[in-house]
C-alpha positions in Angstrom: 0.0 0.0 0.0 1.2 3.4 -0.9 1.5 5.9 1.5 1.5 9.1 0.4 3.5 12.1 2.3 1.1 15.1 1.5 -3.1 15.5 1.5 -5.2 14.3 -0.6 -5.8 18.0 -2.4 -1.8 18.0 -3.4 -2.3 14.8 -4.9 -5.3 16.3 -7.3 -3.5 19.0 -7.6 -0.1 17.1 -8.8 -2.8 14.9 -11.1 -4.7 18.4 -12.8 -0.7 19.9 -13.5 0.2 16.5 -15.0 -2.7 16.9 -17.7 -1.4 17.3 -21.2 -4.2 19.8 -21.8 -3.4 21.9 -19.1 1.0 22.3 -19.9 0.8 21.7 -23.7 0.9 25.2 -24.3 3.9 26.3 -21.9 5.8 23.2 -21.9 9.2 23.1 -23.8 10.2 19.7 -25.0 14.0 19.1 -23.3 15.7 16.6 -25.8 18.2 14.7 -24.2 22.0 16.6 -23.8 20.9 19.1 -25.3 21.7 22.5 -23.0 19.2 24.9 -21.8 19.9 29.0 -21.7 20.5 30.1 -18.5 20.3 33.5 -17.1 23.0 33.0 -14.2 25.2 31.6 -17.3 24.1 34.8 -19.0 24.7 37.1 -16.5 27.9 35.9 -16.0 28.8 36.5 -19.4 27.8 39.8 -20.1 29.8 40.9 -17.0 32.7 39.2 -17.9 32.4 40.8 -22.1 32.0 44.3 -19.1 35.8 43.2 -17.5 37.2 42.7 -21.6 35.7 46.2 -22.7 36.1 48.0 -19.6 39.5 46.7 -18.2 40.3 47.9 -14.6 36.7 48.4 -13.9 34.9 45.3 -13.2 36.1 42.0 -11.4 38.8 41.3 -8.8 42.1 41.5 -10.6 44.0 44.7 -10.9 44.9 45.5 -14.5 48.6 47.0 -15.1 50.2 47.6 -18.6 52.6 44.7 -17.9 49.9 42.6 -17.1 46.9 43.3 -19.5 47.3 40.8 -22.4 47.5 38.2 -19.6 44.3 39.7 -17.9 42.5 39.8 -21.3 43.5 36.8 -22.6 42.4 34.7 -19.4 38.9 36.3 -19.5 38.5 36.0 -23.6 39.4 32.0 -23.3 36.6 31.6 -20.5 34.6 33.7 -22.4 34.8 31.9 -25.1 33.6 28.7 -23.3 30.7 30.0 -21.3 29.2 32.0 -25.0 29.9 28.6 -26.9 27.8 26.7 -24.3 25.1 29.3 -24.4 25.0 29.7 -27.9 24.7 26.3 -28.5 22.0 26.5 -26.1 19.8 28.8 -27.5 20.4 26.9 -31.0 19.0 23.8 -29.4 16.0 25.4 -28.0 14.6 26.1 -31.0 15.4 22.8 -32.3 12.2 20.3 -33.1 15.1 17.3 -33.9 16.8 15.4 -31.4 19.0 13.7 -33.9 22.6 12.9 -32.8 23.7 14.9 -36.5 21.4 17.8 -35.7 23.0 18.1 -32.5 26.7 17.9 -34.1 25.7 20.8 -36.5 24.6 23.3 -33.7 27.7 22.7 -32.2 29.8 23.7 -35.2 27.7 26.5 -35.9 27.9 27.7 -32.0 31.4 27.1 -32.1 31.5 29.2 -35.3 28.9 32.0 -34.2 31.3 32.3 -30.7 34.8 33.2 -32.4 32.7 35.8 -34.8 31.1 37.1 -31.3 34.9 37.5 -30.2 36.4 38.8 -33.0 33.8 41.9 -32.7 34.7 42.6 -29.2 37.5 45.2 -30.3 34.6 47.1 -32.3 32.3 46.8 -29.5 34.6 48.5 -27.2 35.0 51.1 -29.9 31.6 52.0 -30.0 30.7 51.8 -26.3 33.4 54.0 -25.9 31.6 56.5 -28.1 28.9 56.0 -25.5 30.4 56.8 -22.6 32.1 59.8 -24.2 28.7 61.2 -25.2 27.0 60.2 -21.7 30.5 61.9 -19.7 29.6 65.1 -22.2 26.2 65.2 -22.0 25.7 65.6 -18.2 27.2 68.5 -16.0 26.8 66.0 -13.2 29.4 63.5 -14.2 32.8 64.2 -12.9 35.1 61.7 -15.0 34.4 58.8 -17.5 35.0 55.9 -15.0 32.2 58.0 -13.0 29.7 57.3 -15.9 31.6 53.4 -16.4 30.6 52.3 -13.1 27.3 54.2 -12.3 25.5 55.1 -15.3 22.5 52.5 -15.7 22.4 53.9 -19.3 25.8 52.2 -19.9 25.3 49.3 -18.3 21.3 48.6 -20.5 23.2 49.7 -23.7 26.2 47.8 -23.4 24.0 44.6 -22.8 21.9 46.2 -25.9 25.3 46.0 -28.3 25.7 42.7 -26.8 22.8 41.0 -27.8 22.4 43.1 -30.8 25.8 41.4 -32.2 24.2 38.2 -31.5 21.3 38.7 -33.1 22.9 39.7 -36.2 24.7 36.6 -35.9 21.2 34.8 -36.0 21.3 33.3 -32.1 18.2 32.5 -30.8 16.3 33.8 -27.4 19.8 34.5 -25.8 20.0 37.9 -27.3 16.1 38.9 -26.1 17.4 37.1 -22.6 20.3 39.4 -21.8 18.3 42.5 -23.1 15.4 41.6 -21.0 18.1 41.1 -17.8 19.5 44.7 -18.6 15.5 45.5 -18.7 15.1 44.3 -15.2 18.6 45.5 -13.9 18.2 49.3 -15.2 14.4 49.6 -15.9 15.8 50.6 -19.6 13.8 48.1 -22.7 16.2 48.3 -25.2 15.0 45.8 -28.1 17.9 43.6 -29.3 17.0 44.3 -33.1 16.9 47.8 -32.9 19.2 49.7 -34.6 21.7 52.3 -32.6 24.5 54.5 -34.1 27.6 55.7 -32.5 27.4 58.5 -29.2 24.0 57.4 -27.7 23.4 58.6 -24.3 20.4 58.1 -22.1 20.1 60.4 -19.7 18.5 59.0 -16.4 16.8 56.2 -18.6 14.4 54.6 -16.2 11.5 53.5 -18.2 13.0 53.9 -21.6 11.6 52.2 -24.1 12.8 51.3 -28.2 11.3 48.9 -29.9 12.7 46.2 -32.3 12.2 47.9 -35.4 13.2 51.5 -34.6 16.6 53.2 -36.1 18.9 55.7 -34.3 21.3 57.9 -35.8 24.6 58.9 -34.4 25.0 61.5 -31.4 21.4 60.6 -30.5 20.4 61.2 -26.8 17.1 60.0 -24.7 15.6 61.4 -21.5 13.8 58.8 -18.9 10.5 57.9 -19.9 11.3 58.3 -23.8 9.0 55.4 -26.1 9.7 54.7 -29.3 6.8 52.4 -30.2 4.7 51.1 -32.5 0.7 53.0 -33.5 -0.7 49.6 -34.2 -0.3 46.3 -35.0 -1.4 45.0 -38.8 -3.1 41.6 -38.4 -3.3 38.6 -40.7 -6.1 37.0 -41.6 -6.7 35.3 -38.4 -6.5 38.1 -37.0 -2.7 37.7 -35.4 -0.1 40.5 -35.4 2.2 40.6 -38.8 5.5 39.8 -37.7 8.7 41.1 -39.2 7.0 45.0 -40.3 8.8 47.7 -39.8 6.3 49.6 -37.1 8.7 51.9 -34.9 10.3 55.4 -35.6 13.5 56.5 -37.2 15.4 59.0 -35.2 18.2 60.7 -37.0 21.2 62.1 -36.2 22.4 64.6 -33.4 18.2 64.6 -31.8 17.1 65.2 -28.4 14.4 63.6 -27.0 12.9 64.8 -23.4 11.4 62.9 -20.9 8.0 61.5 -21.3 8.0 61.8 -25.1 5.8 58.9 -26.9 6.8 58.8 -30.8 4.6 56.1 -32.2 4.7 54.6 -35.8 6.9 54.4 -38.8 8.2 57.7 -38.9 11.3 59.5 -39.2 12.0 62.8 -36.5 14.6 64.3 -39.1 18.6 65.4 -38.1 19.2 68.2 -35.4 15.6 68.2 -34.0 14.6 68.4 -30.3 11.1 66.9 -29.2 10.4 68.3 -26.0 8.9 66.3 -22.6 5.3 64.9 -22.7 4.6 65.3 -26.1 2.7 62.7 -28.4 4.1 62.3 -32.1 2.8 60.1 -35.0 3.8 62.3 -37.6 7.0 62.7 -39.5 9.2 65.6 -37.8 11.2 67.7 -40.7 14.9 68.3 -39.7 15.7 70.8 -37.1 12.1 71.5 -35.8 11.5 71.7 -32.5 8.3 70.0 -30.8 6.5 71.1 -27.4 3.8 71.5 -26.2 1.6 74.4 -26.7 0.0 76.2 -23.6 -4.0 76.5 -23.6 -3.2 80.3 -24.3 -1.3 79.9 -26.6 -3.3 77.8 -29.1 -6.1 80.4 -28.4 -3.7 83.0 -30.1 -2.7 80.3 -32.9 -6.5 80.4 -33.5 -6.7 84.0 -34.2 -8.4 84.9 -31.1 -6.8 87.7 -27.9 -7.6 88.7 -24.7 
């Protein structure tokens, strides 16, 4: 006779879980030695790719000029193995076949998709160091570089952003939307990993920052907190589900300011050298080097024609 160790109700309620009809939908499929993504494994990698870029700045060892290439090359090798392991995790979890061969290929192509991932990591620290610049110039506040380095949320969301972005255009699955969803959580910043993002972009404050997957961003681009960069609507198919792939989020070009609280909707372009001011709501193209506020009740009275 079995003897079970909890009531009677955790026993239905173990049976009710175990029903096909009720975890079909949310279950993943594990094929056998094949990894799972993890978002320790992920954390730990994106603060380790932090250490490479940023040397001096993150992790316990000091960095000297007589010991760098030492430093660098110890944290590149374990990179190397914990993005390999990763990658090839996210390759298998989209993976329907549990074939032996299938599971050979994804590992060539995540040991081939890891040494392009560190071969960009000299270009990464180029551009993030455009970042920083443009984040140390942009606020009064910041009294040196490292300042920005080790505080600035903005730097930590969009150097997880460049991250994920590289892996995407290497064609990863989920881990790219993983580490940009961790940076989401860390810095309350929801940078899309398929957006677009030139040189020099700053975010000033950044909590609740949002740019979607389709949008484009010029060079010498800078965000307040609370800045969307969204989509109007959503085109649906005949079945009325949302169109993937369509370009449905702005285009911000070069050297613009956007204040806090701004919500630019749509497929539009806010043209070179303009500023769009706090709380405003635009779904219309913006010509270059206009300026966009708000108008006071009084006035739009006077636009109107009307006086006092």
């Amino acid at each position: 006779m079995t003897i079970f160790k909890y009531p009677k109700e955790i026993q239905k309620t173990i049976a009710a879980l175990s029903r096909e009809s009720s975890y079909k939908e949310v279950c993943h499929r594990h094929f056998f030695e094949h990894p799972m993504p993890s978002g320790d494994k992920l954390a730990k990698i994106v603060n380790l790719i932090r250490e490479i870029i940023f040397p001096g700045y993150f992790g316990d060892s000091p960095v000297r000029s007589e010991s760098i290439h030492y430093y660098l090359g110890v944290n590149t090798e374990r990179l190397f193995e914990l993005l390999n392991n990763q990658i090839l995790a996210g390759l298998c979890f989209q993976c329907d076949d549990d074939s032996a061969q299938r599971l050979v290929d994804h590992k060539e192509k995540a040991y081939d998709i890891t040494k392009k991932l560190v071969t960009l990591l000299p270009e990464l620290r180029r551009v993030l160091t455009t970042d920083v610049e443009a984040a140390f110039v942009g606020d009064p506040a910041a009294k040196s570089t490292g300042e920005v380095i080790f505080c600035y949320p903005a730097i930590r969301a969009i150097s997880s952003y460049r991250v994920a972005h590289a892996l995407g255009k290497l064609e990863v699955p989920v881990i790219p939307r993983m580490i940009a969803e961790m940076a989401h959580s860390e810095t309350g910043i929801d940078i899309h990993p398929s957006a677009q993002i030139g040189e020099y972009f700053t975010i000033d404050h950044g909590t609740g920052v949002v740019i979607g997957a389709t949008s484009i961003i010029g060079k010498n681009v800078k965000l307040y907190q609370g800045v969307t960069l969204g989509a109007k609507s959503f085109p649906l198919d005949e079945d009325g589900n949302p169109i993937k792939g369509i370009a449905r989020h702005p285009i911000v070009e070069d050297d613009v300011v956007i204040y806090s609280q701004a919500t630019i909707l749509g497929r539009i372009t806010v043209g070179k050298g303009s500023v769009i001011g706090g709380n405003v709501w635009v779904t219309n193209n913006v010509p270059p080097y206009s300026k966009i506020i708000q108008f006071k009740p009084r006035d739009a009275f006077y636009a109107e024609g009307g006086g006092i």
